[in-house]
C-alpha positions as CSV (number, residue, x, y, z in Angstrom):
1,X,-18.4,-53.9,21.3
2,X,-20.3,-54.6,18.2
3,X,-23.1,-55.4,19.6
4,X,-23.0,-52.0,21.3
5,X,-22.1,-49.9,17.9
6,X,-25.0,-52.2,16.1
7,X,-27.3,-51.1,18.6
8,X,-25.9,-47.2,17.9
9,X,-26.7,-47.6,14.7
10,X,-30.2,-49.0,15.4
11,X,-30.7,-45.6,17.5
12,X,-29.9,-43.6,14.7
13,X,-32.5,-45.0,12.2
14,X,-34.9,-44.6,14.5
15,X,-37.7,-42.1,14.3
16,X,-36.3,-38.5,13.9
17,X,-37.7,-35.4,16.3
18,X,-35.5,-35.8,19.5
19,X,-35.4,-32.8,21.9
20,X,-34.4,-30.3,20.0
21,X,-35.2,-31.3,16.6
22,X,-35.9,-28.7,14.2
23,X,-34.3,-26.1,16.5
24,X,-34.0,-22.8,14.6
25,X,-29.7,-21.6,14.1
26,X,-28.8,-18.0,13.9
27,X,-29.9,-16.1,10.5
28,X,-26.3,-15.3,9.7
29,X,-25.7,-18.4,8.6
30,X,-26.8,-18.8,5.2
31,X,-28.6,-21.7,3.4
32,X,-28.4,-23.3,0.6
33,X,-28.5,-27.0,-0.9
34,X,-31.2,-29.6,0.2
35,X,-33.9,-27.7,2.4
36,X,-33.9,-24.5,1.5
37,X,-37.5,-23.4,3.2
38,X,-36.0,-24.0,6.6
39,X,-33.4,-25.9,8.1
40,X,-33.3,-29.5,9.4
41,X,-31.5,-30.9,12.8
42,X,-28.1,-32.2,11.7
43,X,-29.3,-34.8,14.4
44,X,-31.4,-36.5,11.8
45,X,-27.9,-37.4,9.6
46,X,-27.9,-40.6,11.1
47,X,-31.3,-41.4,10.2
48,X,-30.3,-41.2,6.3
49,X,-29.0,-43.5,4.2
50,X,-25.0,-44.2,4.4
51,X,-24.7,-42.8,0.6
52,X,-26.6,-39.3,1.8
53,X,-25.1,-38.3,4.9
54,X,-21.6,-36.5,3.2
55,X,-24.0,-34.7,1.2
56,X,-26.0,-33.7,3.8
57,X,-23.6,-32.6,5.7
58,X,-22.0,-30.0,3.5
59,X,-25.5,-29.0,2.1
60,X,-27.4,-28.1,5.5
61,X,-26.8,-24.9,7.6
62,X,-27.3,-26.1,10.9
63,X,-24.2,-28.8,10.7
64,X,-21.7,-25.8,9.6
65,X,-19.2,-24.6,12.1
66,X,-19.3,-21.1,13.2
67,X,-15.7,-21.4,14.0
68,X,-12.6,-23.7,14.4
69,X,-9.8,-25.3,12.3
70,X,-11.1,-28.4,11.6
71,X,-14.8,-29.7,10.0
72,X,-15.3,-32.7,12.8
73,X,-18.7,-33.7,10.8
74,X,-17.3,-34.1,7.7
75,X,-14.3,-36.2,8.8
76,X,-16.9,-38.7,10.5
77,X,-19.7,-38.9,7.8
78,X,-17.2,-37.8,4.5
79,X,-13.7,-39.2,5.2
80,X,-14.4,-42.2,7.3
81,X,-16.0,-45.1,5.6
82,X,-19.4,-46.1,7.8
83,X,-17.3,-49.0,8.8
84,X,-15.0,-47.3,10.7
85,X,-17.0,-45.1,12.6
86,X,-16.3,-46.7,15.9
87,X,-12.6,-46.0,15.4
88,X,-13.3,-42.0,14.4
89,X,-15.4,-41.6,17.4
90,X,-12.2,-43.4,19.0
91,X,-9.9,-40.7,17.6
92,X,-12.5,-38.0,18.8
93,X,-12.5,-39.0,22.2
94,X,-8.6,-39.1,22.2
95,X,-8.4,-35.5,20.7
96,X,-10.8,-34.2,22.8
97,X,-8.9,-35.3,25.8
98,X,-5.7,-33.7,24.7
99,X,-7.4,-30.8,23.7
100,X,-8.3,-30.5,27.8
101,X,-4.7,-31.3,28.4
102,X,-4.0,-28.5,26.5
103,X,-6.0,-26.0,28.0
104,X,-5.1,-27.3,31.4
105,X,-1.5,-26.6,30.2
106,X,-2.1,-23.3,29.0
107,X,-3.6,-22.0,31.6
108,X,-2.1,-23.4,34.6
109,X,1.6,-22.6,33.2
110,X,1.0,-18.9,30.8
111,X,-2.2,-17.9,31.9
112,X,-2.3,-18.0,35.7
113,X,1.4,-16.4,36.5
114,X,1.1,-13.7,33.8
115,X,-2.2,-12.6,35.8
116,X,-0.3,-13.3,39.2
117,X,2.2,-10.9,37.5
118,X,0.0,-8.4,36.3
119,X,-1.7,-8.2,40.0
120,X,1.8,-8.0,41.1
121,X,2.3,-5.0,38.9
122,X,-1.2,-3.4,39.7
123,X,-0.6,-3.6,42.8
124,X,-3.6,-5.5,44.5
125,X,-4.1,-6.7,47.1
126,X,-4.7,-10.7,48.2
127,X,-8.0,-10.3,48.2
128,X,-8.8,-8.6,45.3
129,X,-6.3,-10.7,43.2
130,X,-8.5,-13.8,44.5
131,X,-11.6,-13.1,43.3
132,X,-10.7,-11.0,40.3
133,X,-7.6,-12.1,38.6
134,X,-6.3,-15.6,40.1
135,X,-10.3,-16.6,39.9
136,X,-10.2,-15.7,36.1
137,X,-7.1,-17.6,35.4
138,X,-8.6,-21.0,37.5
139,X,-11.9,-20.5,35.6
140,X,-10.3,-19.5,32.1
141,X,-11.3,-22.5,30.6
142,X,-14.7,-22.4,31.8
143,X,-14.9,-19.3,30.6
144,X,-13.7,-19.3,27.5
145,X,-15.8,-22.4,26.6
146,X,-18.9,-20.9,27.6
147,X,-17.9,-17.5,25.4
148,X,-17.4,-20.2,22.6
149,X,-20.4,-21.3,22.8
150,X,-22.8,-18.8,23.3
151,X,-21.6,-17.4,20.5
152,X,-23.9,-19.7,18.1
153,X,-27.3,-20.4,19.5
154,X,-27.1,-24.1,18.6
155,X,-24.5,-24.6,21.2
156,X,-25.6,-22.6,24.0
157,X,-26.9,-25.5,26.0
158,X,-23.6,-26.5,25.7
159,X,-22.6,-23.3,27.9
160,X,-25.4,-23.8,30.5
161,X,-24.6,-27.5,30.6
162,X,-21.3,-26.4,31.0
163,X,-21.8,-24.3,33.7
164,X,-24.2,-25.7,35.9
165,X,-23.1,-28.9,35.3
166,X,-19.6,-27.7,37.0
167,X,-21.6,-25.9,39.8
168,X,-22.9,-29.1,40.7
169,X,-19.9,-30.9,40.4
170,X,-18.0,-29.1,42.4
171,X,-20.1,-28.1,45.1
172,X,-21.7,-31.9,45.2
173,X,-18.7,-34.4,44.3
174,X,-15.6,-32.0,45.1
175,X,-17.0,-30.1,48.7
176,X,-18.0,-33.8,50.0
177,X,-15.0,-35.2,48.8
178,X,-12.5,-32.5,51.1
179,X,-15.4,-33.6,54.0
180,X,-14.6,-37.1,53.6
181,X,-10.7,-36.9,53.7
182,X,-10.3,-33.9,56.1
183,X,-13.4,-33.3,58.3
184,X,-13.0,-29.5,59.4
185,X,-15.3,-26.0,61.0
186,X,-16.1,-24.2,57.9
187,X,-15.2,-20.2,58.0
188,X,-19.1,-19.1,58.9
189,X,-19.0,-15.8,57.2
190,X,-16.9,-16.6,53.8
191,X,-19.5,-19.6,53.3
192,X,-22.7,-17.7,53.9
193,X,-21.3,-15.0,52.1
194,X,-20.3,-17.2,49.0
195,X,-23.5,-19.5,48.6
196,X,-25.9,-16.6,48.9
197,X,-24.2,-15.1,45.7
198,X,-24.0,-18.0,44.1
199,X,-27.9,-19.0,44.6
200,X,-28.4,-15.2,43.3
201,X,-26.2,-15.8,40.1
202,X,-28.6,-19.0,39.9
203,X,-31.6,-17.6,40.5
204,X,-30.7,-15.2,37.8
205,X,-29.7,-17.7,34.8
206,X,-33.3,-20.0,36.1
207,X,-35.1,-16.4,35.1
208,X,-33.2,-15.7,32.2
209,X,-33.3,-18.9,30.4
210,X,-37.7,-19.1,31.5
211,X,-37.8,-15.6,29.9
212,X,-36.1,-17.4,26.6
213,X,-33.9,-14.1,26.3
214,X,-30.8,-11.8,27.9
215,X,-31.3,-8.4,27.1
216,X,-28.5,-5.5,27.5
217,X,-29.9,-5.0,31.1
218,X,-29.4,-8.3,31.9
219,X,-26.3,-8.9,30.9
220,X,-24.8,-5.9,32.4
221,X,-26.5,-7.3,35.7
222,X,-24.9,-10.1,35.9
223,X,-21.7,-8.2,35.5
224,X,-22.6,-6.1,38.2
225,X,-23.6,-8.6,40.4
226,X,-20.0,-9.5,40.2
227,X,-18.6,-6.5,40.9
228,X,-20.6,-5.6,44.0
229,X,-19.3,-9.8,45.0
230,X,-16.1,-8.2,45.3
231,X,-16.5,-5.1,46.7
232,X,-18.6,-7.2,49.4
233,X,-15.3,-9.4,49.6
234,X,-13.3,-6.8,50.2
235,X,-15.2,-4.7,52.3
236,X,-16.0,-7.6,54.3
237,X,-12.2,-8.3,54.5
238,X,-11.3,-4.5,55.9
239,X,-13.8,-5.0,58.6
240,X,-12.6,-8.3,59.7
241,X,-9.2,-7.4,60.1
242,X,-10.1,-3.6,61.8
243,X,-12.2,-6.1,64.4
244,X,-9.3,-8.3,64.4
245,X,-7.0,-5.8,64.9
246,X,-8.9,-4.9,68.1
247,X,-9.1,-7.9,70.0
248,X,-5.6,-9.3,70.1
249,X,-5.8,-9.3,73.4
250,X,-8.7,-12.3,73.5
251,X,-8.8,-15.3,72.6
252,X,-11.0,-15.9,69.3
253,X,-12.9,-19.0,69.8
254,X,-14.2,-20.5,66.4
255,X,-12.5,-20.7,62.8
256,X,-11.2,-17.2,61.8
257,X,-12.3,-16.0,58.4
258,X,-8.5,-15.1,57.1
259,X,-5.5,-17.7,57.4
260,X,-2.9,-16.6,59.3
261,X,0.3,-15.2,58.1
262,X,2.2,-18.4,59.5
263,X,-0.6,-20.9,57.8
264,X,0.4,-18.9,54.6
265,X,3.8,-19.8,54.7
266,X,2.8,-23.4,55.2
267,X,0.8,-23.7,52.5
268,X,3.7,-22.0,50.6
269,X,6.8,-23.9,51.8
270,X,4.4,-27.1,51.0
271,X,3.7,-26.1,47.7
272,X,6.9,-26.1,46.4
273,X,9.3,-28.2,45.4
274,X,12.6,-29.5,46.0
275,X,14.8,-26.8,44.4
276,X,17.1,-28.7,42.5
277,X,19.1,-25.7,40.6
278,X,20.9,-25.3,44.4
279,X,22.2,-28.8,44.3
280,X,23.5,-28.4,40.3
281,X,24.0,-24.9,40.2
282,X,27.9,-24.5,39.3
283,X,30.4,-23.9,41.6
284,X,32.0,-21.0,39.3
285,X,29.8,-18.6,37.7
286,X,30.1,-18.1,33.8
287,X,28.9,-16.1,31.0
288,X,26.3,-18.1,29.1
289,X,26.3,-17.2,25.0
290,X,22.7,-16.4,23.3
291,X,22.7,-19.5,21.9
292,X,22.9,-21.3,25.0
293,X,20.6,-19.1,26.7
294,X,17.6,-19.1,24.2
295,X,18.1,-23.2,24.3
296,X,17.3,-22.9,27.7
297,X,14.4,-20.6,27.3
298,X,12.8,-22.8,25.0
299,X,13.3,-26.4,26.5
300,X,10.0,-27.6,28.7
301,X,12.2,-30.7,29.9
302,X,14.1,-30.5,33.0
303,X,16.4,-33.2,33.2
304,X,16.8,-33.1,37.2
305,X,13.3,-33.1,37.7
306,X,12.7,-36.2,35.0
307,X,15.3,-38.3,37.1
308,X,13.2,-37.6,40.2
309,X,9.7,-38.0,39.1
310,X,7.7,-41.5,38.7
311,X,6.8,-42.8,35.7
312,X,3.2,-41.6,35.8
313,X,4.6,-37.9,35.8
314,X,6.9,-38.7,33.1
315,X,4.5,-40.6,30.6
316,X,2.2,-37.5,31.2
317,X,5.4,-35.6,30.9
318,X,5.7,-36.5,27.3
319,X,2.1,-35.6,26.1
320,X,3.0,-32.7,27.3
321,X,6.3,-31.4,25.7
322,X,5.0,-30.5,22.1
323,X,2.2,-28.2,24.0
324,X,5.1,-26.7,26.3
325,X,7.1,-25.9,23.7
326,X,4.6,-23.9,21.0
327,X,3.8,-22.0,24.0
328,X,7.2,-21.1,25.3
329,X,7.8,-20.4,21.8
330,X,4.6,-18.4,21.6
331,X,3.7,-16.9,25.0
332,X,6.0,-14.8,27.2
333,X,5.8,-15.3,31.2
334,X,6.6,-12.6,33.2
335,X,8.4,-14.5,36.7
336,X,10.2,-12.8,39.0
337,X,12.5,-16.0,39.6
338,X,12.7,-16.3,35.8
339,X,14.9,-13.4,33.8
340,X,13.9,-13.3,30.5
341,X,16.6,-12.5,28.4
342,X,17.5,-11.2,24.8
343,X,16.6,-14.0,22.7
344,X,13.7,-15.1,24.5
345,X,12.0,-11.5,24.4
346,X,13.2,-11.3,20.2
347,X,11.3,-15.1,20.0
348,X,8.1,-13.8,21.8
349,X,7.6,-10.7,19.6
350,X,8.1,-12.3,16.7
351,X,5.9,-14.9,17.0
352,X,3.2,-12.6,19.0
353,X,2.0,-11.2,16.0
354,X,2.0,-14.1,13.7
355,X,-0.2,-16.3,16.5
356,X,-2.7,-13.3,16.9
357,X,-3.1,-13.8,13.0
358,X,-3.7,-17.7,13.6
359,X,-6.0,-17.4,16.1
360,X,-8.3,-14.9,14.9
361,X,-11.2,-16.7,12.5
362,X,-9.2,-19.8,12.7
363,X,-6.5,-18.1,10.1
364,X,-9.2,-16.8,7.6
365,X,-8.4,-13.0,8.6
366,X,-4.6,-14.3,7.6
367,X,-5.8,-15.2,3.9
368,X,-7.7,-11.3,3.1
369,X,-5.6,-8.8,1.2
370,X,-4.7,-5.4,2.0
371,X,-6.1,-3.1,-1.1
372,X,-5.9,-6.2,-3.3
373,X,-2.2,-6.2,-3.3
374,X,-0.4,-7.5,0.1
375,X,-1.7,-10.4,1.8
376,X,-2.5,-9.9,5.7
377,X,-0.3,-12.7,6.4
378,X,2.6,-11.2,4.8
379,X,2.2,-8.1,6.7
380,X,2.1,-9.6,10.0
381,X,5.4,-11.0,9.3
382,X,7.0,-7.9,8.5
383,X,5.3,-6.4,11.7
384,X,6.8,-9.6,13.9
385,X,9.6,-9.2,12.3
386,X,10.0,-5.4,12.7
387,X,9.6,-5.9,16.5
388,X,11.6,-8.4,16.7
389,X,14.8,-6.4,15.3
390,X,14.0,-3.7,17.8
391,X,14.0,-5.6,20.6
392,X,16.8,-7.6,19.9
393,X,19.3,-4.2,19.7
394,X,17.7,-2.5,22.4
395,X,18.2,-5.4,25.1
396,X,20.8,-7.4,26.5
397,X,21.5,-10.8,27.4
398,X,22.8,-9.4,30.6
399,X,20.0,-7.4,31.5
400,X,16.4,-8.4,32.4
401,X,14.2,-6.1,29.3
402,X,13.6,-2.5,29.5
403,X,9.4,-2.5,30.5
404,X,9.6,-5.9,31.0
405,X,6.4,-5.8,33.3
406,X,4.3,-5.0,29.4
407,X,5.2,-8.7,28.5
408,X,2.7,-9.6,31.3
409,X,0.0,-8.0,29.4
410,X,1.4,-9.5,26.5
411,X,1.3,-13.1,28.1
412,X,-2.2,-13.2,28.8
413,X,-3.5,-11.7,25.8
414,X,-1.5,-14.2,23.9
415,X,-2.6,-17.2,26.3
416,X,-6.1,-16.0,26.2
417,X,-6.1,-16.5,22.5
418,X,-4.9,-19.9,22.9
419,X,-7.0,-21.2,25.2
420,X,-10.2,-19.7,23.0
421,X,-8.7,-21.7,20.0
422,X,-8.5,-24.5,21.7
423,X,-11.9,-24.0,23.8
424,X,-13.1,-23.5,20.1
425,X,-12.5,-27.1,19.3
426,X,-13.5,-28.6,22.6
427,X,-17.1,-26.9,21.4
428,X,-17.1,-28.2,18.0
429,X,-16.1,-31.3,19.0
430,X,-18.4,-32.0,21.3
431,X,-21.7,-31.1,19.2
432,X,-20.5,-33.1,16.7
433,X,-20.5,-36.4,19.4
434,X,-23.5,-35.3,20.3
435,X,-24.7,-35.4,16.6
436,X,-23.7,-38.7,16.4
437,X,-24.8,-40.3,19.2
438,X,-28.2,-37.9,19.1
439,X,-27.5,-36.1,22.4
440,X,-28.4,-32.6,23.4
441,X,-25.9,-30.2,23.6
442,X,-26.9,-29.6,27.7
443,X,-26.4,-33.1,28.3
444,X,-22.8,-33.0,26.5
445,X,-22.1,-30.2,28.8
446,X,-22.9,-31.2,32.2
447,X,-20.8,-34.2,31.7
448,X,-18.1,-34.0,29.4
449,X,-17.4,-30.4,29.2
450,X,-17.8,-29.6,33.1
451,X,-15.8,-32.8,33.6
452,X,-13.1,-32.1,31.4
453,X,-12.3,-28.2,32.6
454,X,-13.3,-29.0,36.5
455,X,-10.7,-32.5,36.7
456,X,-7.9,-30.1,37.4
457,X,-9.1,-27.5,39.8
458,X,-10.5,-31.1,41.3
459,X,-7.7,-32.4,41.7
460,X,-5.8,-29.4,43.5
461,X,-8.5,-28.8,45.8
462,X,-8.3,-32.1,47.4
463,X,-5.2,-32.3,47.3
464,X,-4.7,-29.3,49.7
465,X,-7.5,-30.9,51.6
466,X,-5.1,-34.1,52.1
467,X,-2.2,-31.8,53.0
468,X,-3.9,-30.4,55.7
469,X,-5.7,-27.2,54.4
470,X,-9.8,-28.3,54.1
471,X,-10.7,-25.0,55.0
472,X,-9.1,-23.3,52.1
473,X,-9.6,-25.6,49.4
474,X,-13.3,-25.4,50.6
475,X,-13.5,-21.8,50.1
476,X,-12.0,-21.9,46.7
477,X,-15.4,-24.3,45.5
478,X,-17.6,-21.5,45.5
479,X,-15.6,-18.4,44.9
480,X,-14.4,-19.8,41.6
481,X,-18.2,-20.2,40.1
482,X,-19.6,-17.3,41.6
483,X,-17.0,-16.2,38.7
484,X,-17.8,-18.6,36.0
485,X,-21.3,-18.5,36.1
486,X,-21.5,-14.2,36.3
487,X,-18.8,-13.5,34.3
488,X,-19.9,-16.5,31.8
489,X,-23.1,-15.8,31.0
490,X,-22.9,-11.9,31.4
491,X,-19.6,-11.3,28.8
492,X,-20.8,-14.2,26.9
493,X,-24.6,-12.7,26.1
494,X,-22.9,-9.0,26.4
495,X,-19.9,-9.8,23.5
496,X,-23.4,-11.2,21.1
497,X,-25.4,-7.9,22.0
498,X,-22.3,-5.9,20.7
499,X,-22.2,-7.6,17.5
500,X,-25.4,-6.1,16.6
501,X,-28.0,-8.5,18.2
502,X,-30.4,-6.8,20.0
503,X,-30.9,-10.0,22.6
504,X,-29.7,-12.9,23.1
505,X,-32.5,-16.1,22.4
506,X,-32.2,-19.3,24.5
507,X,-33.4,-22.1,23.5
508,X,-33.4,-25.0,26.5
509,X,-32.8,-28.1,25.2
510,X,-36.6,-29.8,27.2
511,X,-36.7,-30.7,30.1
512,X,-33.5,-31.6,30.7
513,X,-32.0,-27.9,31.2
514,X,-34.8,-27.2,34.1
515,X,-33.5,-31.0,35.8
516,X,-30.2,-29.5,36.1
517,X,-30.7,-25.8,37.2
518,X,-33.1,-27.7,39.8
519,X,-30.5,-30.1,40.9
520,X,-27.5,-27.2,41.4
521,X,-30.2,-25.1,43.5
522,X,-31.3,-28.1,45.7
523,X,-27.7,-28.8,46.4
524,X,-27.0,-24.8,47.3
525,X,-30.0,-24.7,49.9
526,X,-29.0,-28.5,50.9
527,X,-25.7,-26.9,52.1
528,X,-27.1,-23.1,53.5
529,X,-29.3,-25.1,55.3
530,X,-27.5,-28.6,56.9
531,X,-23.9,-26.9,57.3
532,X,-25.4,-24.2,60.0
533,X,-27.2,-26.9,61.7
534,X,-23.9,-28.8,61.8
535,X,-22.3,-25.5,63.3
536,X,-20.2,-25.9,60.8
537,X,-18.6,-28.8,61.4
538,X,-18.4,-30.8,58.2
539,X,-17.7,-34.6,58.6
540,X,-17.5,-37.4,56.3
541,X,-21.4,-37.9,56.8
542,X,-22.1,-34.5,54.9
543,X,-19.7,-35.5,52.6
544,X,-21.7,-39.5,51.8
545,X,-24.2,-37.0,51.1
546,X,-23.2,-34.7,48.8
547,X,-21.7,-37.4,46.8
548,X,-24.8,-39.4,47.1
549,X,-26.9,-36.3,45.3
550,X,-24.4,-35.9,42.6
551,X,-25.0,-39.6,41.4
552,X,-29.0,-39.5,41.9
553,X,-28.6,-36.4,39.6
554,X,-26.7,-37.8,37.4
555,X,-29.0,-41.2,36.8
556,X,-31.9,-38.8,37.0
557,X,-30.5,-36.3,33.6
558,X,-29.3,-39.4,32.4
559,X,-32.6,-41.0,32.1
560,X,-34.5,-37.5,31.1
561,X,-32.3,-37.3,28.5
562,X,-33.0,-40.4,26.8
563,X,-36.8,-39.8,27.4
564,X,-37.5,-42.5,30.4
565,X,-38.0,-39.4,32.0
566,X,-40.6,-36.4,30.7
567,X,-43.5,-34.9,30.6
568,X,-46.5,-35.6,29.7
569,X,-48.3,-33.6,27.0
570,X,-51.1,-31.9,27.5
């Protein structure tokens, strides 16, 4: 182990201009200290003496934070001694891990059933609700990551990283791996449909980031590329099930496009759990007090459940509890098998306002003063407050709230700004590993980042390929990127436009960008072309396959990032 840090170290004094050394940062960011006349890679820290690099740090631009609540590059290089950096990139590591705990949390728990809810309330259908608002909730931390960081133009190789790298993850590493356990027929329309759009929406971020710029135009494209996606989806839909409609009478050979109404209820009864509030629900009902019911509302542990679980769930379980209960306290979640009560609703108002305050700027907007007088803080308690008293005499503990369908909206506004806190870390965090070990923020990306938010919707694809269901978790591989990469780049570059940018630059980070848009769009037309010759039929030799590419790719950006790999100037 010391021989490896030793040889870190040995990197870092090595001779500075890696990939993306002397990249330019945003001219909102000032300058001053060392450097004025332009501004140097934070990269190049390590190639200082021990005694300059806190200095360094705080002096030069381009190793400021845009955002965030914590200065990751001055805890390494200021508070930790140079002796102890093995156990702050330790730490790091750990944080960042929970930090992807946390938005797996977040958004699995708040953010997904408040939009289930709002759908619910809007009215949608299945369809639409797929590929609109249940997509947005499975891709939330995708997306909020890759708002993050396009939002400062040294980490937007982070966001393509991000991005591709996920595309190629998913449809390499998590497609073969629902082959390899559950060889089905692949739905023949849904796919074509599916990967055509998504080599579009690639073909369109390989042009953008070769023109070095997204302009208004562009970004409203890609916007609009996703809306026509699902008016095609639904239109597509409507047609299937008017032909469907007319030909009960045959027999449909092949894989329908649409589950069945009966499949649906498998997958549903298999999906949930054993409902263990019949077996301890009391034999005579009683009146609980509002002390006893906003206990409830606020405790994430379910005894019953903990007796029943293994040990993994429950070690797991514990990580989890402190995240659980800011956000109950925090977040409201609009269930129809859930009443919120009095209490609950008084809680969520009150602490609406004040985590709108927290999340905004990282606090700073929290700290200004209204007229020079009132602190904005103070006034958002008073508001919370305010709300709180009116909703506590205008409800009941009896009664499920008066417009209680508005706490929806609430829910996801106030889980969005979690998640883009938290997203805001995972960002900072990472450029500052990559500072330290000298890696480019693409690299970062494709690994780490698209490994971190992808593990979970992993995870629950294959596992409703091992239930029995290939053919849907299949389906869900592309649908859910289409999403991420359109609405990713497009509101990401669009948000920057409308803060008074007239474009928005990219900068790839070499030749290492160009590997990885290559390798997603060789493993799209691997798959439009081998699954039709198949017939559809995917077995566990398409699968060796697809796996097989995603570790060539990864040994090939592996060694182009580290320059085994490049081209040869002219």
């Amino acid at each position: 182990m010391a021989a490896r840090w030793l040889m870190v170290e040995t990197m870092f004094r090595a001779e500075p201009g890696g990939p993306s050394a002397g990249a330019p940062i945003s001219p909102l960011l000032p300058t001053a200290g060392v450097n004025k006349s332009h501004t140097v890679d934070c990269r190049e820290v390590c190639g200082l003496n021990v005694s300059d690099r806190c200095d360094f740090i705080r002096t030069n631009p381009d190793c400021h934070s845009a955002g965030g609540y914590l200065d990751y590059l001055e805890g390494i290089f200021c508070v930790f001694s140079p002796s102890l950096l093995p156990l702050a990139i330790t730490l790091y590591v750990l944080w960042l891990l929970y930090l992807f705990l946390i938005l797996g949390v977040t958004a699995a728990k708040f953010f997904c059933p408040n939009l289930s809810a709002i759908s619910t309330t809007l009215k949608l259908s299945h369809n639409v609700a797929g590929v609109t608002f249940l997509a947005f909730g499975n891709g939330a931390p995708d997306i909020f990551s890759a708002l993050v960081a396009f939002s400062d133009p040294r980490t937007a190789g982070l966001a393509f990283g991000a991005l591709f790298g996920a595309g190629v993850l998913v449809t390499t590493v998590v497609a073969g791996g629902i082959a390899i356990l559950q060889p089905f027929t692949a739905a023949s329309r849904p796919f074509l449909r599916d990967i055509i759009f998504y080599m579009v929406a690639v073909f369109l971020t390989f042009t953008a980031l070769y023109s070095g710029r997204v302009t208004l135009a562009w970004a409203l494209g890609y916007l609009s590329l996703y809306v026509f996606y699902v008016v095609t989806v639904v239109l597509c839909t409507w047609i299937y099930r008017q032909y469907r409609s007319k030909s009960l009478v045959y027999s449909m050979p092949g894989t329908p496009e649409l589950l069945s109404d009966s499949e649906d209820d498998q997958v549903s009864s298999n999906t949930n759990s054993y409902d263990y509030g019949d077996e301890y629900r009391p034999l005579v009902s009683y009146q609980e007090t509002t002390a006893q019911i906003l206990a409830r509302a606020l405790n994430p542990l379910d005894y019953r459940k903990w007796r029943n679980k293994s040990a993994y769930w429950r070690v797991l379980k514990v990580f989890k509890l402190p995240v659980e209960f800011v956000l109950l306290l925090t977040v409201p979640v609009v269930d129809p098998d859930r009443n919120s009560k009095r209490m609950e609703t008084m809680f969520h108002m009150s602490f609406f306002s004040i985590k709108c305050d927290w999340s905004l700027r990282a606090g700073l907007y929290g700290l200004y003063e209204i007229g020079s007088l009132f602190p904005v803080w103070g006034m958002v308690v008073i508001v919370g407050t305010a709300l709180a008293a009116v909703t506590f005499f205008a409800t009941s503990n009896t009664e499920i709230p008066r417009l209680h369908w508005l706490f929806a909206f609430l829910g996801f506004l106030t889980s969005a700004l979690w998640i883009n806190a938290t997203a805001t870390e995972v960002v900072n965090i990472l450029r500052s590993l990559g500072v330290v070990f000298r890696l480019s923020n693409t690299v970062l990306g494709l690994t780490l980042l698209a490994w971190g938010n992808s593990i979970g919707d992993a995870f629950s694809d294959l596992t409703l390929a091992r239930q029995g269901y290939p053919r849907m978790a299949f389906s869900a591989c592309f649908g859910g990127i289409i999403f991420n990469i359109l609405v990713g780049v497009g509101l990401g570059c669009l948000l920057q436009i409308s803060r008074g940018h007239p474009d928005v630059k990219l900068e790839p980070d070499g030749l290492l960008v160009w590997v990885l848009a290559g390798a997603l769009g060789l493993s799209l037309v691997f798959s439009l072309v081998s699954v039709p010759v198949q017939c559809f039929q995917l077995n566990r030799a398409y699968g060796g396959c697809l796996l097989l590419f995603y570790v060539n790719f990864l040994i090939v950006a592996l060694l182009t990032e580290f320059g085994v790999i490049h081209l040869k100037s002219v």
